[in-house]
C-alpha positions as CSV (number, residue, x, y, z in Angstrom):
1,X,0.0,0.0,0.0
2,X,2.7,2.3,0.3
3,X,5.4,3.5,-2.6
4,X,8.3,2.7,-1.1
5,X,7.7,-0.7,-0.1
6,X,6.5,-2.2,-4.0
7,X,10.2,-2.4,-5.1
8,X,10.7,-5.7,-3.2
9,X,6.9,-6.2,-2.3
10,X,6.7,-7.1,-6.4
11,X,8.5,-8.9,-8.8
12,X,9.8,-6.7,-11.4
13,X,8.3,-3.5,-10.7
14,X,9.5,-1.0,-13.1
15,X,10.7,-3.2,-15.8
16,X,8.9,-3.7,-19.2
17,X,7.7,-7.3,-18.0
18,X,7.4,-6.7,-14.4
19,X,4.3,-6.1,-11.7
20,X,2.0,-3.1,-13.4
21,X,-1.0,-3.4,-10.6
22,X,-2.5,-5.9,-8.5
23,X,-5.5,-6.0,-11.4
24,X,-2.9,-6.7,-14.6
25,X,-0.2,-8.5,-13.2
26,X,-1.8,-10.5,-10.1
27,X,0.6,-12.9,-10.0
28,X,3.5,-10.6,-9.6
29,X,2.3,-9.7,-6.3
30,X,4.2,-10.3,-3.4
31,X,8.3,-10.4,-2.4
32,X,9.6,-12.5,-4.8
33,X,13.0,-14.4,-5.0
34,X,14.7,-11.3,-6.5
35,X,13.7,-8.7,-4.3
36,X,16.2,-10.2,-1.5
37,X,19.2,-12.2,-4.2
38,X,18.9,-9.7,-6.8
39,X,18.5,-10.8,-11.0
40,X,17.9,-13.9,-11.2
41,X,17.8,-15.2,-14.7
42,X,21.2,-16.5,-14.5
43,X,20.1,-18.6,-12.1
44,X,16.7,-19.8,-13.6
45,X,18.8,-20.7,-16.1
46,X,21.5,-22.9,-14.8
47,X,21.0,-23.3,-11.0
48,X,23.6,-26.1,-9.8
49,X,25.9,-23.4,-11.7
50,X,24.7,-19.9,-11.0
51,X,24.1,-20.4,-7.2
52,X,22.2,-17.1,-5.5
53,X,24.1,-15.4,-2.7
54,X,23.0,-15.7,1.0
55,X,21.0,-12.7,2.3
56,X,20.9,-11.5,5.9
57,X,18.0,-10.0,8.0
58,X,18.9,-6.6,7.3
59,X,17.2,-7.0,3.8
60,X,14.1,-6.5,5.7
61,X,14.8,-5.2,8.9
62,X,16.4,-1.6,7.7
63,X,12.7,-1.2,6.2
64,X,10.6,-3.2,8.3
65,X,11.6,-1.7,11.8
66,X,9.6,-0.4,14.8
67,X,8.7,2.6,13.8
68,X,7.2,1.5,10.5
69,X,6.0,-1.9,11.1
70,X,5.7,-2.5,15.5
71,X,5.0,-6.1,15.5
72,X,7.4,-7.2,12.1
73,X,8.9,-10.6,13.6
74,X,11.5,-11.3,11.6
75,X,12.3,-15.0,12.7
76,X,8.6,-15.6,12.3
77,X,8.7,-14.4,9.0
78,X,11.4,-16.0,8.2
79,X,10.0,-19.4,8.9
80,X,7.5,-19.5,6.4
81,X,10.0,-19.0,3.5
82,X,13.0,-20.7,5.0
83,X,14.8,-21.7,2.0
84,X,18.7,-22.5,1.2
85,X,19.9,-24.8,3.2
């Protein structure tokens, strides 16, 4: 709901094939591998090869702190895309 949070709350927003609106591009919606590793299509294409580097909590936490979002738990959060291992 708020601009500065669709960069990594949408996959591709701003690019010519990316999220347009919840309407257009529905499945779009939401944080997306990319928003945290960065591009990706290296990886799509060759993943044993092209591995994505590890991202810390401070992908989320400089945004999602106190002051803008009180009860953000990022551990919760965490566990219900734990992923890498």
């Amino acid at each position: 709901w708020y601009p500065d949070c669709i960069a990594c709350h949408t996959v591709g927003y701003g690019e010519r094939s990316g999220f347009l609106s919840p309407e257009a591009t529905p499945d779009l919606r939401g944080v997306g591998c990319e928003a945290c590793h960065g591009a990706g299509s290296g990886h799509s294409a060759d993943p044993p090869a092209i591995r994505l580097g590890k991202v810390g909590s401070l992908r989320c936490t400089q945004c999602h702190d106190y002051e803008q979002s009180p009860d953000f738990d990022y551990n919760a959060r965490w566990k219900l895309i734990e992923h890498g291992k």
